[in-house]
C-alpha positions in Angstrom: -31.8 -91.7 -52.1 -33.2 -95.2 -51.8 -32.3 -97.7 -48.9 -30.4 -99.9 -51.5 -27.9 -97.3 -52.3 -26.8 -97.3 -48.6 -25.5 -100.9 -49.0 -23.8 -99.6 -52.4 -22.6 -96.5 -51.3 -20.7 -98.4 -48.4 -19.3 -100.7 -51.2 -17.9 -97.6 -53.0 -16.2 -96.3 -50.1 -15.4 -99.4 -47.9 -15.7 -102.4 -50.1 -13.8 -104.8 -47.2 -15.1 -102.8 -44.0 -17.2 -105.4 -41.8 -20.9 -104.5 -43.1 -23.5 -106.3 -40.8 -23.4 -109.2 -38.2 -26.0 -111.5 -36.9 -24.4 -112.4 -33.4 -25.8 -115.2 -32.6 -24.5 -117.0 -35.3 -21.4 -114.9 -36.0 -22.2 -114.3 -39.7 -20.5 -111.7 -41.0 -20.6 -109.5 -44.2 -18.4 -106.5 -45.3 -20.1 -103.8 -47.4 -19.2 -105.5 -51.1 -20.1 -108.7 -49.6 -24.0 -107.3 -48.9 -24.4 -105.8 -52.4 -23.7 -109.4 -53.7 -25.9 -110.8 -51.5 -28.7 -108.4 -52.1 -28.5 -109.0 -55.6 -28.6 -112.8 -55.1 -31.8 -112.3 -52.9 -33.2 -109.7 -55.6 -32.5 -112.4 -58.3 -34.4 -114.8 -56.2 -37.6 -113.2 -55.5 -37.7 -111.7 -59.6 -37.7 -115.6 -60.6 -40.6 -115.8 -58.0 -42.7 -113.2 -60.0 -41.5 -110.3 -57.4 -42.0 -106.8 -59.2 -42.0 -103.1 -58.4 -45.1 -102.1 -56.7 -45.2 -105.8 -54.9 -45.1 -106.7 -51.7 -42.9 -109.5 -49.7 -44.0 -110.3 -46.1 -41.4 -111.5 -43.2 -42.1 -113.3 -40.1 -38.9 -114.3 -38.7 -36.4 -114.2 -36.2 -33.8 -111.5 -36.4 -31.1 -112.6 -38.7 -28.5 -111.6 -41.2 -31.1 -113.5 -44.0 -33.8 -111.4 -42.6 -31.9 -108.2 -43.0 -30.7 -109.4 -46.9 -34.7 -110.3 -47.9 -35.3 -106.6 -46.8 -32.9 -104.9 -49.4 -33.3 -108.1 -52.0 -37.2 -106.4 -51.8 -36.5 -103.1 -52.0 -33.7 -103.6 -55.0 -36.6 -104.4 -57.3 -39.2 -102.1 -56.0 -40.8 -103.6 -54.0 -42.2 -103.1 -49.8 -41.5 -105.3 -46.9 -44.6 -106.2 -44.5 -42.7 -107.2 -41.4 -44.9 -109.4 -39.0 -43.8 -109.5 -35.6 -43.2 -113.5 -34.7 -45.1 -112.6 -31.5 -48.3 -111.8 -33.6 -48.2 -115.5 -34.9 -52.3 -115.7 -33.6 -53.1 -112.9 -36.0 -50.7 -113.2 -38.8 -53.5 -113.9 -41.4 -55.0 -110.3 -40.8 -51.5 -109.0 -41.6 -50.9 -110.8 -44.3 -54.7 -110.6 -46.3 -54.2 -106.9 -45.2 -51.0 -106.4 -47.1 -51.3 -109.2 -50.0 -47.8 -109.7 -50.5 -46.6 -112.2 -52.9 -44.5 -113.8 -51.3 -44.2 -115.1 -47.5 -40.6 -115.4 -46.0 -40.3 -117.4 -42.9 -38.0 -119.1 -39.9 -38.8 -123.0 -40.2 -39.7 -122.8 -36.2 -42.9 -121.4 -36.9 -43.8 -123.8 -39.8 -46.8 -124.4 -37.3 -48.4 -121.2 -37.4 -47.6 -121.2 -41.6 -49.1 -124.2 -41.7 -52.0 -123.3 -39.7 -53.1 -119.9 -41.3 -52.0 -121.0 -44.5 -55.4 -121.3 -46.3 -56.3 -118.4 -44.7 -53.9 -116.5 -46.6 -54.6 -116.8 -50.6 -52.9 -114.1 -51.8 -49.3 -116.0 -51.0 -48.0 -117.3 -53.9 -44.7 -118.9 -52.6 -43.5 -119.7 -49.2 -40.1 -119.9 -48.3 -38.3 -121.1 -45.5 -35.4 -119.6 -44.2 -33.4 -122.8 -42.9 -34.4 -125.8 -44.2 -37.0 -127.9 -46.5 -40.1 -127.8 -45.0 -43.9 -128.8 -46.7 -45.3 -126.8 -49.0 -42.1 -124.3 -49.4 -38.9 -123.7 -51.2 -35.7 -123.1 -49.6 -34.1 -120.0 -49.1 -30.0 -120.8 -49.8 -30.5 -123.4 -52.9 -33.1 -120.8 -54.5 -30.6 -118.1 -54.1 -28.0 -120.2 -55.7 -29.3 -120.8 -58.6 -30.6 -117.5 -58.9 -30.0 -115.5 -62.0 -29.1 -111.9 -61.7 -32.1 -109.3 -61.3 -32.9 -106.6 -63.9 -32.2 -103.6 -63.7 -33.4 -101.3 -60.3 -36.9 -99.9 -61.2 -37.1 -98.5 -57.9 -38.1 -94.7 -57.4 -37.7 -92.5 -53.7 -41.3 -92.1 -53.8 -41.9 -95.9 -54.1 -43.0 -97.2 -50.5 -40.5 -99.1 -48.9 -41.8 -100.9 -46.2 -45.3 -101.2 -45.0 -45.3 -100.6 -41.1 -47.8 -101.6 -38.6 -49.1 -99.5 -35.8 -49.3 -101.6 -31.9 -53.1 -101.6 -32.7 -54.0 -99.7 -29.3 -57.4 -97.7 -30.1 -58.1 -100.4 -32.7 -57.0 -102.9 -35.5 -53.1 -102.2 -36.5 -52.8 -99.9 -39.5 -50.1 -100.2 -41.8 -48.5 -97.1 -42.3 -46.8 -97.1 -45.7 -43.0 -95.8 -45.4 -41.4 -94.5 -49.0 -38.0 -94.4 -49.5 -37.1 -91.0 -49.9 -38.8 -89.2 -46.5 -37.5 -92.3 -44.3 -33.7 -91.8 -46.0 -33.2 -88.4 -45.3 -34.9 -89.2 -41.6 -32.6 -91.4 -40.9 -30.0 -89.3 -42.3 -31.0 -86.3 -39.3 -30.9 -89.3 -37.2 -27.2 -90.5 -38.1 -25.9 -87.0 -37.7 -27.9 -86.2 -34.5 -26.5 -89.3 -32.8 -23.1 -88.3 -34.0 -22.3 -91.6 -36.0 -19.2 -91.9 -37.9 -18.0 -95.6 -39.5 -15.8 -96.1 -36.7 -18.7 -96.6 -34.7 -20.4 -100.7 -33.8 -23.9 -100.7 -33.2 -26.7 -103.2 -31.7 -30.0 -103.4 -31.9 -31.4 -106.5 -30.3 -34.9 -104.7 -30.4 -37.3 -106.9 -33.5 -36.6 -105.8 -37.3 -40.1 -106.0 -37.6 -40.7 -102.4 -35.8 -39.7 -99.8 -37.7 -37.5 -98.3 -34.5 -35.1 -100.7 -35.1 -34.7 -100.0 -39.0 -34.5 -95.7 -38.1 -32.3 -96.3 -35.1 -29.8 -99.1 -35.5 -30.1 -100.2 -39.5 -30.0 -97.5 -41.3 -28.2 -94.9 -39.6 -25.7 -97.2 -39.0 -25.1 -98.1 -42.8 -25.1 -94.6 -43.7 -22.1 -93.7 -42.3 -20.2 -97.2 -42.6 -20.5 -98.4 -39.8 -21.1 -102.2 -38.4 -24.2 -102.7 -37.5 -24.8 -106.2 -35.3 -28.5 -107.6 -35.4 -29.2 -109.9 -32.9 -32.1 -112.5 -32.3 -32.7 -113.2 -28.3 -31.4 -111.0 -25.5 -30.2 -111.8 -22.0 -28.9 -109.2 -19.8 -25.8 -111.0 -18.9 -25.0 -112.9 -22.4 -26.1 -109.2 -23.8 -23.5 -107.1 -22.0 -21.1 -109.5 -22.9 -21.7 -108.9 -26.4 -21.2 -105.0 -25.9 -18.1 -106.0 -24.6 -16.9 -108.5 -27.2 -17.9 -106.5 -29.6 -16.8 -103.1 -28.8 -20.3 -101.7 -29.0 -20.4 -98.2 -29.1 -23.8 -97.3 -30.1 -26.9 -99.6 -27.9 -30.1 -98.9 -29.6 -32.7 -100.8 -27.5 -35.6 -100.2 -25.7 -36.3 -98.9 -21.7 -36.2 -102.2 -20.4 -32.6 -103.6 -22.1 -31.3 -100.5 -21.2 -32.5 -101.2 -17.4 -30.4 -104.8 -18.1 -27.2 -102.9 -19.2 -27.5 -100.8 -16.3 -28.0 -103.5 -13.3 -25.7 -105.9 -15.2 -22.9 -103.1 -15.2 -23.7 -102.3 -11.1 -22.5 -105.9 -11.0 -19.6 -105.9 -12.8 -18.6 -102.5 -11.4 -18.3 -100.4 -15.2 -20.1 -100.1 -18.4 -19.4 -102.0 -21.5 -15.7 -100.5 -22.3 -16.1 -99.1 -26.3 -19.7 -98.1 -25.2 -20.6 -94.1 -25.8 -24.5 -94.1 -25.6 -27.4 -96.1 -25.4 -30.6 -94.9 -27.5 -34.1 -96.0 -26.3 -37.4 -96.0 -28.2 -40.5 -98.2 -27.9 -42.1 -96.4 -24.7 -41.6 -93.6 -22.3 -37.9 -93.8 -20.2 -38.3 -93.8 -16.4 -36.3 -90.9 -15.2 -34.4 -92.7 -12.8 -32.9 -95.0 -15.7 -32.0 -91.9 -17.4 -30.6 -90.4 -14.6 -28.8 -93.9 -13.4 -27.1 -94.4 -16.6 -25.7 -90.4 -16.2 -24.9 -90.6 -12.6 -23.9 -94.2 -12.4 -22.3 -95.3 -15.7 -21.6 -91.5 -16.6 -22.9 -92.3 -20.4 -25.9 -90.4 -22.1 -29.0 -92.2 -22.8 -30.7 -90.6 -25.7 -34.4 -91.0 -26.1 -36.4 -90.8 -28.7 -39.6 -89.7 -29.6 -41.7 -91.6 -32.6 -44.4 -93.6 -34.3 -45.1 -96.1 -37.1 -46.0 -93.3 -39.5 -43.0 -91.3 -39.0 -40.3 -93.4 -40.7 -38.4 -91.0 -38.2 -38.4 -89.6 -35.1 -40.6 -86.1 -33.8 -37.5 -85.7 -31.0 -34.4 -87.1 -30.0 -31.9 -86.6 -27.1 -27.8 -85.3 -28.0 -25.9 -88.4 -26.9 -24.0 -86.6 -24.6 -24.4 -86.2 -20.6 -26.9 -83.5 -19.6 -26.1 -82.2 -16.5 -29.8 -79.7 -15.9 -33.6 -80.9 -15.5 -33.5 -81.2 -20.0 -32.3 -84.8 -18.9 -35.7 -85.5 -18.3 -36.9 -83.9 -21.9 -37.5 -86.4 -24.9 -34.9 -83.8 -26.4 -35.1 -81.6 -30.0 -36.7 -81.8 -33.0 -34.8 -83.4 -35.8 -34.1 -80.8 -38.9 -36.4 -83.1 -41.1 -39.9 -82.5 -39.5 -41.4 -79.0 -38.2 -43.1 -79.5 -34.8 -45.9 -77.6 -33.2 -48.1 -78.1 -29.8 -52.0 -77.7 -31.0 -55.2 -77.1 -28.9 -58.2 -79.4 -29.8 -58.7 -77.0 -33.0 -55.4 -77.0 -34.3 -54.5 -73.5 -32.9 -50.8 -73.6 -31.6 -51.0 -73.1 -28.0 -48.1 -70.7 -26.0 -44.8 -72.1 -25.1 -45.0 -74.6 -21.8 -48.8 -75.0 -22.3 -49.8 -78.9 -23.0 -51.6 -79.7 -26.4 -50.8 -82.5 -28.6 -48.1 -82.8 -30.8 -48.5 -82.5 -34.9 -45.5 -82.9 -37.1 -45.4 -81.5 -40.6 -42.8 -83.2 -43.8 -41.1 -86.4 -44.2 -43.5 -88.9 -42.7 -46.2 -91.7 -44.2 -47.2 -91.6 -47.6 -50.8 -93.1 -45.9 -52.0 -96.1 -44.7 -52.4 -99.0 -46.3 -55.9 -99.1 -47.6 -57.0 -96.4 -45.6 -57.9 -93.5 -46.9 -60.3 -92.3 -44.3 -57.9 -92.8 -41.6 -55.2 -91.4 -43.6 -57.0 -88.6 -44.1 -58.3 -87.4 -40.5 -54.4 -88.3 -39.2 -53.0 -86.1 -41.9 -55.2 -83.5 -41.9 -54.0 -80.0 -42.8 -51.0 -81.2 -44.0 -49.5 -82.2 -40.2 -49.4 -85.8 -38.7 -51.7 -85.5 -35.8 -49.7 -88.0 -33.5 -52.1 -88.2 -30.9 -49.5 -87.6 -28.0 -49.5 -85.2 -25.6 -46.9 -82.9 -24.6 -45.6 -79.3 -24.2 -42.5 -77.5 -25.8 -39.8 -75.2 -24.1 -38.5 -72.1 -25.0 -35.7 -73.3 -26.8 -37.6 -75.9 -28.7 -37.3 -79.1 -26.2 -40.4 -81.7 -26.1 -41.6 -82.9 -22.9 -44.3 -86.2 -23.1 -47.2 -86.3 -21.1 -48.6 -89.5 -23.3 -51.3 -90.3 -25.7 -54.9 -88.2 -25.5 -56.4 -92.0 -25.3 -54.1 -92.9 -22.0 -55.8 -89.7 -19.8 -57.8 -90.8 -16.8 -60.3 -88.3 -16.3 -61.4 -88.7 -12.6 -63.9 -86.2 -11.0 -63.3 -83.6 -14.0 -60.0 -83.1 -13.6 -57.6 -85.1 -16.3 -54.7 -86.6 -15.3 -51.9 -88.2 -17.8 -50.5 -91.6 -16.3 -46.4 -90.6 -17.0 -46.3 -88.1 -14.1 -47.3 -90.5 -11.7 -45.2 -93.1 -13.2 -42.2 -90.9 -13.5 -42.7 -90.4 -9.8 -42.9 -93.9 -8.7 -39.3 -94.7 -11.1 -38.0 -92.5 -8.2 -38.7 -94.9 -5.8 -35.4 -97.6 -5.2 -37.7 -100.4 -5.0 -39.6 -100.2 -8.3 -39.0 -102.1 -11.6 -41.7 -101.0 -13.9 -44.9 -98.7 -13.2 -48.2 -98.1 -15.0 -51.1 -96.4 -14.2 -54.4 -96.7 -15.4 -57.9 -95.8 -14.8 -60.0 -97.7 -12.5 -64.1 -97.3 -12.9 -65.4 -95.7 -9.8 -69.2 -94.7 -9.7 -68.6 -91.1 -7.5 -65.1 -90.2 -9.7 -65.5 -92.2 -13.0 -62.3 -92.9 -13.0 -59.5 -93.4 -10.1 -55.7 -93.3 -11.0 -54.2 -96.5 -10.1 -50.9 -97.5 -10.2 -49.7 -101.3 -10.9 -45.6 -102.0 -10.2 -43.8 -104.6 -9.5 -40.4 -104.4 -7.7 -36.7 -105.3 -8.4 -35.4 -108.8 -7.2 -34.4 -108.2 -3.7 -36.4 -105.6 -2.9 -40.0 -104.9 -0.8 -42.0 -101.8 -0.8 -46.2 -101.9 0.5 -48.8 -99.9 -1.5 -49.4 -97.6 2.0 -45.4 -96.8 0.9 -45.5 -95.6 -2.2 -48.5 -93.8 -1.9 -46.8 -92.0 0.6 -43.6 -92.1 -1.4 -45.9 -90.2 -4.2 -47.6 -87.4 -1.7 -43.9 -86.4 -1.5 -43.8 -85.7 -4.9 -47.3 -84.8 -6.3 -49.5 -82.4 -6.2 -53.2 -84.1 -4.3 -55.0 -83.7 -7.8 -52.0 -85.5 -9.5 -51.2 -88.8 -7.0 -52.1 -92.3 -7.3 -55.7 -93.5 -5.5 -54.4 -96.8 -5.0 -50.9 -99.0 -5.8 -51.3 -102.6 -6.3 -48.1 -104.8 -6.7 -47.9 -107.7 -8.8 -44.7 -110.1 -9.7 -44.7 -109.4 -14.0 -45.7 -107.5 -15.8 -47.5 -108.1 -19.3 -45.4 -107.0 -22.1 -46.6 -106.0 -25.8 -44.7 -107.8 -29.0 -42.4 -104.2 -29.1 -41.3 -104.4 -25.8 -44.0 -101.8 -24.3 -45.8 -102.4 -21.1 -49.1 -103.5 -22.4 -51.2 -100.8 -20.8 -54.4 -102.1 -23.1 -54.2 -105.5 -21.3 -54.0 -104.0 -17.8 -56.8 -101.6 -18.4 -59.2 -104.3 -19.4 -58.2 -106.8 -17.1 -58.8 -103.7 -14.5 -62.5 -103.2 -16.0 -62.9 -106.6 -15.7 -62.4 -106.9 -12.4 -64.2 -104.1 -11.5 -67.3 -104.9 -13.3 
């Protein structure tokens, strides 16, 4: 099945059931509406030289336009390279790495365009999104006086969208997502999460990651549902729109879902229509978990993935768990087989810690890459580089990524069981622990928060606040509080930018 058939498969069954929103804007489309729209944008980017086996870049705001040059690209067999808008001091490696055709754009960053422009010689048209701007055609008179595309040349094996990695242990890779695989992903997804088209969906989280397109986008369109895309959050503006809307499905990352939560303490109940919320992009704090069970007696599901996946490894039953599994990432999805393997690939016993490999339905490769391809895919399984153990009955638990581990006077310790202990504590916000050089340990643990509005806690605190909790070989050295923390494009505490500031400042 390809992504495009989604749009027409809704137009089958629901040709006047509401399709997509962009809230911001209130622009709406029902399911036949989209299919005519796609085409228009497919017609558009043919007459623009657009064929199968091309590739169209985006660097835009989320928008209903962004979501319609998406399936316009893959209606004629083409890939999407979606740049982040908060990458705009890189885009040129994206883009020369990708060598699409064709750069679509949000006339607010004609600036960085401009700038990077003759840096990037492999674009053969720019257009602008909303309004004439230098050196690029417009997006609504091109697609009016479009002519209709020919005829889908598009096959499941054909990659769909070319997805970039967060670049932590190096350049970002572009891991190339096909059609089929990512479909029938999405597909365990949709029925995990228990969507039917009566359901509303958000995702505020950026189109550009490939969370958002396997965890609000296409789900939702699967089963006819209305899925609502949305540009900017704010906690307060953002509950309203659960509200308004009748949201029943949130899928955002840890900290949105920490806005729903404090924003519904305030106004004494959850959104009303809401059912779940679904977090990716990072590790959950277990007491945001176990807040938004306790407090707001709703489940909120994690999940469990990566840029090569098109997919997730795990995902949590959106449903209220009730035993310690609350803290588990949750099962594997039907899609993907999952094993725990030592440091030679040997599958280690049940409970032991190893790093999790996944084998069917994930990257074709990446882009360009086919050394890297082939040490990550080696023996068949997607070596994910994460850490974790598996229960009897098949639950994965996260310990982190083998590159996070502090190893301090021989002994390795992963940063989320500290940081899962300091969530505990009432007072903090956001934790992260890192490594800090010592010339005795080689490395100390050493936690960084910073603390809700309202709130004060010492570093002599919640060091003693961890003793409580952890075992001597597993507790912090030190706790330094600071007033923000720094953030990465996907909404991921950026650990990388801590750790060399630490190194910095310890050199």
């Amino acid at each position: 099945m390809l992504f495009q058939d989604l749009l027409y498969q809704g137009a089958h069954r629901t040709p006047d059931k509401l399709a997509l929103r962009w809230v911001e804007r209130d622009r709406t489309l029902t399911y036949a509406q989209a299919v005519t729209e796609m085409e228009r944008v497919a017609g558009a980017l043919a007459a623009l030289g657009v064929r199968r086996g091309d590739r169209v870049g985006v660097f835009a705001h989320n928008g209903l336009d962004y979501v319609l040059a998406m399936f316009g690209t893959w209606r004629l067999g083409a890939a999407v390279t979606l740049v982040n808008v908060q990458y705009a001091a890189t885009l040129a490696y994206f883009i020369n790495d990708s060598t699409p055709r064709v750069l679509i754009y949000t006339g607010d960053h004609f600036e960085t365009i401009d700038q990077h422009r003759p840096s990037m010689p492999c674009v053969e048209h720019y257009l602008c999104l909303d309004g004439e701007q230098p050196g690029a055609l417009v997006w609504q008179p091109l697609l009016d006086s479009a002519a209709p595309p020919p005829p889908d040349p598009t096959q499941e094996s054909d990659p769909a969208h070319i997805s970039y990695t967060s670049g932590t242990t190096g350049l970002p890779k572009g891991a190339v997502l096909a059609h089929e695989p990512t479909n029938r992903a999405t597909s365990c997804i949709a029925e995990r999460l228990r969507l039917t088209n009566a359901d509303v969906t958000l995702g505020p989280t950026a189109l550009s990651s490939s969370y958002h397109l396997v965890a609000n986008l296409l789900p939702g369109l699967r089963r006819g549902a209305t899925v609502n895309v949305m540009s900017r959050w704010e906690a307060q503006r953002g509950w309203q729109v659960l509200e308004e809307l009748g949201v029943s499905l949130f899928a955002a990352n840890p900290t949105l879902l920490r806005d729903v939560l404090d924003v519904s303490r305030q106004r004494g109940r959850p959104p009303a229509r809401l059912r779940a919320g679904v977090s990716g992009g990072g590790p959950v704090p277990p007491d945001l978990k176990l807040a938004w069970r306790d407090e707001l007696k709703l489940p909120l599901v994690e999940s469990y993935g990566q840029s090569e996946l098109g997919g997730f490894v795990g995902l949590g039953l959106p449903e209220v768990v009730e035993d310690d599994r609350v803290l588990a990432i949750g099962l594997p999805l039907p899609d993907k087989e999952v094993r725990i393997v030592d440091e030679a690939d040997r599958e280690v016993p049940i409970g032991q810690v190893g790093e999790i490999v996944v084998r069917g339905g994930f990257m074709v490769g990446y882009w360009q890459r086919p050394e890297k391809t082939a040490e990550t895919l080696r023996g068949g399984w997607l070596h994910t580089g994460d850490m974790g153990r598996m229960d009897a009955d098949g639950y994965i638990y996260m310990l982190g990524r083998w590159a996070e581990r502090i190893v301090s006077s021989g002994r390795v310790i992963f940063p989320r069981g500290i940081e899962e202990a300091l969530y505990r504590h009432p007072a903090v916000r956001q934790a992260c622990v890192i490594g800090r050089p010592d010339p005795q340990a080689g490395h100390l643990p050493k936690a960084i928060v910073t603390l809700y509005e309202g709130q004060a806690a010492t570093p002599d605190e919640l060091l003693a606040h961890c003793r409580t909790l952890l075992p001597p070989e597993q507790r912090p050295a030190l706790v330094e509080i600071i007033a923000e923390m720094p953030m990465t494009p996907t909404g991921k505490i950026g650990r990388a930018e801590l750790q060399a500031q630490e190194q910095e400042s310890s050199s």
